[in-house]
DSSP file (Angstrom, degrees, kcal/mol; ACC not computed):
  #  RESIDUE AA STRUCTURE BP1 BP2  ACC     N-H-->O    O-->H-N    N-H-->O    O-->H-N    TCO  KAPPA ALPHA  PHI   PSI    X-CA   Y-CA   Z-CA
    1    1 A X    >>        0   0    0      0, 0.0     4,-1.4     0, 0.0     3,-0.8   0.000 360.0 360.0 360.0 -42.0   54.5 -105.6  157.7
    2    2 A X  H 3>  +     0   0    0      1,-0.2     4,-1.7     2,-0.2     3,-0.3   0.848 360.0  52.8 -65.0 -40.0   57.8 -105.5  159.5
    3    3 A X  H 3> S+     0   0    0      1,-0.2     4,-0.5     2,-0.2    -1,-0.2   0.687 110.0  52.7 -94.9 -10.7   59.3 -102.8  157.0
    4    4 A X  H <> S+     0   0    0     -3,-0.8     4,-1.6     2,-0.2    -1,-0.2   0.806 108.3  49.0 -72.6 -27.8   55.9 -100.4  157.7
    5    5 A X  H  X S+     0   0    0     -4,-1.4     4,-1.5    -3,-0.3     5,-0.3   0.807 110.0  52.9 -73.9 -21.6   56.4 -100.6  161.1
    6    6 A X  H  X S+     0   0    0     -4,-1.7     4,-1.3    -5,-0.3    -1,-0.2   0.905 114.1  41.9 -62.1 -36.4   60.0  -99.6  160.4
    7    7 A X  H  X S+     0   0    0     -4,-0.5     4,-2.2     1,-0.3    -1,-0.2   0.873 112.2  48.9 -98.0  -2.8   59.1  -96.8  158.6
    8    8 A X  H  X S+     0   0    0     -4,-1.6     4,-1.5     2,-0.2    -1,-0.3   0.590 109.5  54.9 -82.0 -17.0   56.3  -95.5  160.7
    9    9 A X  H  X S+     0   0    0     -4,-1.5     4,-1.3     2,-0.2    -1,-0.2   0.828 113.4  49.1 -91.3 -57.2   58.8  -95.9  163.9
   10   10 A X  H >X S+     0   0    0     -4,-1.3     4,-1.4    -5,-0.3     3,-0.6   0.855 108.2  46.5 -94.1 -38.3   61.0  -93.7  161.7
   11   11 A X  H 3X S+     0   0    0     -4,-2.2     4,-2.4     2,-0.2     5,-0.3   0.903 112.6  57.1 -43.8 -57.4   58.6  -90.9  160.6
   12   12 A X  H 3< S+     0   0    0     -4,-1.5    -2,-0.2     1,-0.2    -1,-0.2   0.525 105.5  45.2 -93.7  28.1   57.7  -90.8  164.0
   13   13 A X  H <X S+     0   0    0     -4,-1.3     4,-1.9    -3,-0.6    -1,-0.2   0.768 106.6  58.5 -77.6 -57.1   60.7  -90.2  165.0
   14   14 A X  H  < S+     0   0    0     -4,-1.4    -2,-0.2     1,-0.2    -3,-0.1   0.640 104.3  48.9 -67.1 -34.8   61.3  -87.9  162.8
   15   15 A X  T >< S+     0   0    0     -4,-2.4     3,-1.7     1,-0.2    -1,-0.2   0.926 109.4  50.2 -82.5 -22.1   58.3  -85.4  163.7
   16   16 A X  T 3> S+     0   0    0     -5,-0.3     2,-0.9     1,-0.3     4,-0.8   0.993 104.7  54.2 -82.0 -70.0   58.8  -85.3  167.0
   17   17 A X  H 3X S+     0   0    0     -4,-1.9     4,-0.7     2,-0.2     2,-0.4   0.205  91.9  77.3 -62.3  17.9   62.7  -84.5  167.0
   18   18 A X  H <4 S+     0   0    0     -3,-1.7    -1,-0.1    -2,-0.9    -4,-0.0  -0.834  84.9  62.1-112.9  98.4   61.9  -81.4  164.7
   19   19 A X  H >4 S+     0   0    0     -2,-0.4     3,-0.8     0, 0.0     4,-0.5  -0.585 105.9  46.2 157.2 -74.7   60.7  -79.5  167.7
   20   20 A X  H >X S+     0   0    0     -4,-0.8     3,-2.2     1,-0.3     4,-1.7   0.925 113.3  49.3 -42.4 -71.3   64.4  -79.9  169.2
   21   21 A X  T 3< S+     0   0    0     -4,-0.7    -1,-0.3     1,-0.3     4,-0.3   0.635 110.0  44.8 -69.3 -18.3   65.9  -78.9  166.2
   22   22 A X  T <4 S+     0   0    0     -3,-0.8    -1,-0.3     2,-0.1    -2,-0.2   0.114 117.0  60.4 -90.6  20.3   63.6  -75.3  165.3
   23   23 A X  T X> S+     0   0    0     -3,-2.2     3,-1.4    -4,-0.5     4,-0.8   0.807  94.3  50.8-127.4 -88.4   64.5  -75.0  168.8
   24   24 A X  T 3< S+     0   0    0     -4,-1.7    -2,-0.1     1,-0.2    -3,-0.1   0.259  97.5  72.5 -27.9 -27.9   68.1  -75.1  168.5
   25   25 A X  T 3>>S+     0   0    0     -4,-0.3     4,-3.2     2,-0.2     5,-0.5   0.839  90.8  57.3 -77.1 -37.9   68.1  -72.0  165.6
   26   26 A X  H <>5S+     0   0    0     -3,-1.4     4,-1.5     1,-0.3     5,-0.2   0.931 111.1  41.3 -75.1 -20.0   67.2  -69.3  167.9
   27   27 A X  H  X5S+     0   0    0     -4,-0.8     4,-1.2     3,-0.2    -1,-0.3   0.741 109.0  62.3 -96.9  15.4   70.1  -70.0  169.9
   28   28 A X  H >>5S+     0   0    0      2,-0.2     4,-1.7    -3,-0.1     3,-0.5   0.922 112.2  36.0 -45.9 -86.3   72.0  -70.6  166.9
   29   29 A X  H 3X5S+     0   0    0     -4,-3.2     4,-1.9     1,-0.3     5,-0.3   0.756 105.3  63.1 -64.2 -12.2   71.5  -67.1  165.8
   30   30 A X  H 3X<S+     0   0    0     -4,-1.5     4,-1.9    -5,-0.5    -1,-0.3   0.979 110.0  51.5 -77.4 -63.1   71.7  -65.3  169.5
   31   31 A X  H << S+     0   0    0     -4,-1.2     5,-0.4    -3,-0.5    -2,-0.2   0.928 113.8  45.7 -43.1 -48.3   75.6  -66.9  169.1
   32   32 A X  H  X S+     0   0    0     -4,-1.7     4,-2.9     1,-0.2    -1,-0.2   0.926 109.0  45.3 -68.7 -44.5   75.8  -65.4  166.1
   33   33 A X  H  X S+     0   0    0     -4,-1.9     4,-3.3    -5,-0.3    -1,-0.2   0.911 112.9  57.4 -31.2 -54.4   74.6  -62.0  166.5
   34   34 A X  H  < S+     0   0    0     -4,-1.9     2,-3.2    -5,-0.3     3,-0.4   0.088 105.8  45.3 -86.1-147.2   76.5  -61.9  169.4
   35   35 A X  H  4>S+     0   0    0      1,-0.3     5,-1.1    -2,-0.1    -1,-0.2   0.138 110.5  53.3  57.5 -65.0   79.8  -62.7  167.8
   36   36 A X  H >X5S+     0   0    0     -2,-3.2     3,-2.6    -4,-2.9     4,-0.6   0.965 101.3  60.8 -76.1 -63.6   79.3  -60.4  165.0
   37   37 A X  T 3<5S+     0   0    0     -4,-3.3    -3,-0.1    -3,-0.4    -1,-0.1   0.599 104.7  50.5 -11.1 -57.2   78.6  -57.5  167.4
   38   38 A X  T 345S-     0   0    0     -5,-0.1    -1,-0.3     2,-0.0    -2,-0.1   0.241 119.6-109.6 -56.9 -15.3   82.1  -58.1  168.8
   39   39 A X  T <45S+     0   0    0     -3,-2.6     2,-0.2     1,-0.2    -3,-0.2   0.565  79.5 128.9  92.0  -1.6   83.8  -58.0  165.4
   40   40 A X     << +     0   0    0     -5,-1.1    -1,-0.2    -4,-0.6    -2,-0.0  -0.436  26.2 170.0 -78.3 142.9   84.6  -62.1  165.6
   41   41 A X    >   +     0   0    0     -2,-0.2     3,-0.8     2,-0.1     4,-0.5   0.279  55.0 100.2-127.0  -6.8   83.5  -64.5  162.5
   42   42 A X  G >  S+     0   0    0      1,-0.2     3,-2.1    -7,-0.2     4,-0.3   0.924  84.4  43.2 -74.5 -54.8   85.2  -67.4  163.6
   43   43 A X  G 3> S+     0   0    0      1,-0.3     4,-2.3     2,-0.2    -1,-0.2   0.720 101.8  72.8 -66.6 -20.9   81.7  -69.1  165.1
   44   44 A X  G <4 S+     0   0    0     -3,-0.8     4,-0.4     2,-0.2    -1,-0.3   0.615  97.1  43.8 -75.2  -5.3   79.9  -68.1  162.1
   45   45 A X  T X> S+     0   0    0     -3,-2.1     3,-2.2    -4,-0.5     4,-0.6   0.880 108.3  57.0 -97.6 -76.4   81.6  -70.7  159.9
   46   46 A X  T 34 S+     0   0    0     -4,-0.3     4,-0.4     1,-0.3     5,-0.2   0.567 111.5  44.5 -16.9 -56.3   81.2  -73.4  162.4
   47   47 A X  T >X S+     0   0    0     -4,-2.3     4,-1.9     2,-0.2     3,-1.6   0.922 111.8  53.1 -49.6 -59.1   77.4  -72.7  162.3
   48   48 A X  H X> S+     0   0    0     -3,-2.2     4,-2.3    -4,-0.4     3,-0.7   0.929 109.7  50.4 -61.9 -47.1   77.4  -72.5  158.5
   49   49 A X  H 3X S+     0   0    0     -4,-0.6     4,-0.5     1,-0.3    -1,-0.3   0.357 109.1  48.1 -87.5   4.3   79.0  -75.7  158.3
   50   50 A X  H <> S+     0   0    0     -3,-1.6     4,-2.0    -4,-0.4    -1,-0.3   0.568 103.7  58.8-107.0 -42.7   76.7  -77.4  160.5
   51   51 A X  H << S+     0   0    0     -4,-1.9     4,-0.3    -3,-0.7    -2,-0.2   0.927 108.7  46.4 -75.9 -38.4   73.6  -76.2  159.0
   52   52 A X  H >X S+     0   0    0     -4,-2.3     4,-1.4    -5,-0.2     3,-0.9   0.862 105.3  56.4 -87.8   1.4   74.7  -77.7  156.1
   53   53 A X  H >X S+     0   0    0     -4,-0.5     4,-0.8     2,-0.2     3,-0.6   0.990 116.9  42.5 -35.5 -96.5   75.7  -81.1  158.0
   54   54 A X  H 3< S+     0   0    0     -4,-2.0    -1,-0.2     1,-0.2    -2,-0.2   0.322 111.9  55.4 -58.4  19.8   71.6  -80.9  159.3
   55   55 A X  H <> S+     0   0    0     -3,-0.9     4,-0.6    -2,-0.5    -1,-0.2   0.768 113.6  40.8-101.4 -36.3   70.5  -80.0  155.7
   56   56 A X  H <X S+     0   0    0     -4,-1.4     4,-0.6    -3,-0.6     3,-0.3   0.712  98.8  64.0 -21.7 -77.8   72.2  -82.9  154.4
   57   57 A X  H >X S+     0   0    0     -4,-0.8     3,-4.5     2,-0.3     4,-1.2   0.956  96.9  53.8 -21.4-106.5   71.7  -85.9  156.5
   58   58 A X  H 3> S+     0   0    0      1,-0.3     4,-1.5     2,-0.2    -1,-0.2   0.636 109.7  51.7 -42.4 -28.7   67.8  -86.4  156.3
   59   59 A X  H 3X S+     0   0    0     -4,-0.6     4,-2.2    -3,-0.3    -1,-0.3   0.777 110.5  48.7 -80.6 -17.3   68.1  -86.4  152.4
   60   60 A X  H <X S+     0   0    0     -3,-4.5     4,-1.8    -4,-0.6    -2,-0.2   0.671 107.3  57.3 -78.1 -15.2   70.9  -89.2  152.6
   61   61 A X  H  X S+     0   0    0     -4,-1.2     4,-1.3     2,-0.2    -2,-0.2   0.830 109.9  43.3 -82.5 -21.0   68.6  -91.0  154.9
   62   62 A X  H  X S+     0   0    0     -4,-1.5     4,-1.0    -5,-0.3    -3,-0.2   0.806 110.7  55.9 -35.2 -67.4   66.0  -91.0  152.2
   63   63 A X  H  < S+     0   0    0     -4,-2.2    -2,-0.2     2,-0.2    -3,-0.1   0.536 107.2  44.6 -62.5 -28.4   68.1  -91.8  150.0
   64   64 A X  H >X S+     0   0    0     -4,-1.8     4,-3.1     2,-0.2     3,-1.2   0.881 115.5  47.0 -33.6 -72.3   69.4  -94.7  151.5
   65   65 A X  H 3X S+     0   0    0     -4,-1.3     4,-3.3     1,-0.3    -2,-0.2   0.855 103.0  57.7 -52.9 -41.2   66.6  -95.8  152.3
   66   66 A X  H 3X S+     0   0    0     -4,-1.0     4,-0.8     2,-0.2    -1,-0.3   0.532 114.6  51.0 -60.5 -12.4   64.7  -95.2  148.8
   67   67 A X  H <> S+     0   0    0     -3,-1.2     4,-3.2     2,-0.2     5,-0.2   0.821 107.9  42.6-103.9 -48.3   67.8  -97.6  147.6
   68   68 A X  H  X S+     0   0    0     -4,-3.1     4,-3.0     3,-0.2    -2,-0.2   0.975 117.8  51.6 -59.4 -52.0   67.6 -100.7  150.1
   69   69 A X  H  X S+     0   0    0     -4,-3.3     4,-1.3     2,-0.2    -3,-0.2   0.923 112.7  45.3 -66.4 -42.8   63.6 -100.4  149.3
   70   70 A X  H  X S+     0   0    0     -4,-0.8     4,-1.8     1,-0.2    -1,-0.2   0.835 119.6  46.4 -33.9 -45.1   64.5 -100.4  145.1
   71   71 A X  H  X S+     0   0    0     -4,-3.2     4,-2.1     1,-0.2    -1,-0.2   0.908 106.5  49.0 -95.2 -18.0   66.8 -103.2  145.8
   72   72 A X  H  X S+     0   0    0     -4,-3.0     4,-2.0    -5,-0.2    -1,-0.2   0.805 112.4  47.9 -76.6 -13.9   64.9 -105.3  147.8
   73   73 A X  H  X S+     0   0    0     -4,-1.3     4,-6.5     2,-0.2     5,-0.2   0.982 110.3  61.4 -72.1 -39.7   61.6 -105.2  145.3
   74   74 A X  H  X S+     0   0    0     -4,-1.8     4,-1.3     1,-0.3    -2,-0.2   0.851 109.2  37.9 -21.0 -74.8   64.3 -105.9  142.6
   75   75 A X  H  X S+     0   0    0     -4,-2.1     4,-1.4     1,-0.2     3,-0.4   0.929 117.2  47.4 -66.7 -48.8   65.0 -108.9  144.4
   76   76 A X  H  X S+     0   0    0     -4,-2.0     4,-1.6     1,-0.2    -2,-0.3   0.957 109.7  58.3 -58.6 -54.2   61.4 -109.9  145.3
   77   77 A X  H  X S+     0   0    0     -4,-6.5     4,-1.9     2,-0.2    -1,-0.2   0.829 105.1  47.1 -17.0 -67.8   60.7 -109.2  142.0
   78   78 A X  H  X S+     0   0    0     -4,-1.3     4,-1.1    -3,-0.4     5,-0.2   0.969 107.1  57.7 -46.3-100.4   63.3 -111.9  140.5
   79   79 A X  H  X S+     0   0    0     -4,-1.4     4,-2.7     2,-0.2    -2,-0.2   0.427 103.3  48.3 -49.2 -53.8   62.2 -114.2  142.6
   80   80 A X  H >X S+     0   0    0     -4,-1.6     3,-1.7     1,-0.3     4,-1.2   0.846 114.1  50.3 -27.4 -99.8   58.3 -114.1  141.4
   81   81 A X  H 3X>S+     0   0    0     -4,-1.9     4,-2.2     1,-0.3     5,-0.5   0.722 107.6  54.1 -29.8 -55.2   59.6 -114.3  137.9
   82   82 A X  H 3X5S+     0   0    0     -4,-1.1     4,-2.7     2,-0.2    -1,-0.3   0.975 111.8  43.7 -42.0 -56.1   61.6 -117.2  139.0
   83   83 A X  H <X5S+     0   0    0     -4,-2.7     4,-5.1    -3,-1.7     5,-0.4   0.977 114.4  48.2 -39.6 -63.3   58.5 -119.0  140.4
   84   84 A X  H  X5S+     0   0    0     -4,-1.2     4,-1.5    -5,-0.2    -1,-0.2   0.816 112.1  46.3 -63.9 -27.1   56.5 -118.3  137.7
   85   85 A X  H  X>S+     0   0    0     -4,-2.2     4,-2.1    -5,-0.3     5,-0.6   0.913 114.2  51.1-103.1 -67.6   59.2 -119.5  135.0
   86   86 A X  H  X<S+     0   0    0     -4,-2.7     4,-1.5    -5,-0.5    -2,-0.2   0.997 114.6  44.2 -43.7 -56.3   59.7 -122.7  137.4
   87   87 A X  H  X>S+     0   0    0     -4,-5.1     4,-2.7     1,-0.2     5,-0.6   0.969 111.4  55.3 -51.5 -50.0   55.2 -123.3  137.3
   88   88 A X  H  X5S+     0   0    0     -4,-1.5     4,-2.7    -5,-0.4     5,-0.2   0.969 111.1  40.7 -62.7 -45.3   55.1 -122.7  133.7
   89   89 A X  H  X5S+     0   0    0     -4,-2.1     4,-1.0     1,-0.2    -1,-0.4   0.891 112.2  50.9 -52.1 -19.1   57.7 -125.5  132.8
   90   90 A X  H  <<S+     0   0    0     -4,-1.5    -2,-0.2    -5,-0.6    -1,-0.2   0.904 111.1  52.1 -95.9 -23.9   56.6 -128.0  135.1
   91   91 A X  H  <5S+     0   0    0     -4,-2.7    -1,-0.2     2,-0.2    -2,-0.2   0.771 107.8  54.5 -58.5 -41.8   52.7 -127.3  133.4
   92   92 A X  H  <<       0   0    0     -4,-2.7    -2,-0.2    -5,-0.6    -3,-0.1   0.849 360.0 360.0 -54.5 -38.0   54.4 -127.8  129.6
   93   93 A X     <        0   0    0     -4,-1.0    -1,-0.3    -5,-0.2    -2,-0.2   0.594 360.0 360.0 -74.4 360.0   55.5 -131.0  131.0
């Protein structure tokens, strides 16, 4: 129950702050525009490199997460088998 509320906390986090961030593109590109206009590139790699910085990130947070949840059934897993391996001897006896 604790790890639904975790991810539901974390989805809805997640919708809410994509507002900010489609937000955040037009004046991305108003820098940029304006910049090229003026003959300048330098801001236009900062910006590239940053968009792929925020394309990045939410799929390593996924992915993280999709790995702590793998390894903790893994373990929960084990343990059940353990249980079960522990009943079935102690019924043989």
């Amino acid at each position: 129950m604790k790890n639904l509320r975790i991810v539901f906390f974390a989805l809805f986090f997640f919708f809410f702050s994509c507002q900010l961030s489609l937000a955040q593109c037009a004046m991305c590109k108003g820098a940029v525009e304006t910049n090229m206009s003026t003959g300048r590139n330098v801001i236009g790699n900062g910006i590239n490199a940053g968009i792929a910085y925020l394309f990045a990130f939410p799929y390593l947070i996924v992915g993280v997460i999709a790995y702590l949840w793998y390894r903790n059934s893994k373990k929960a897993l084990a343990q059940r088998l353990a249980v079960q391996a522990r009943v079935r001897d102690a019924l043989r006896q």
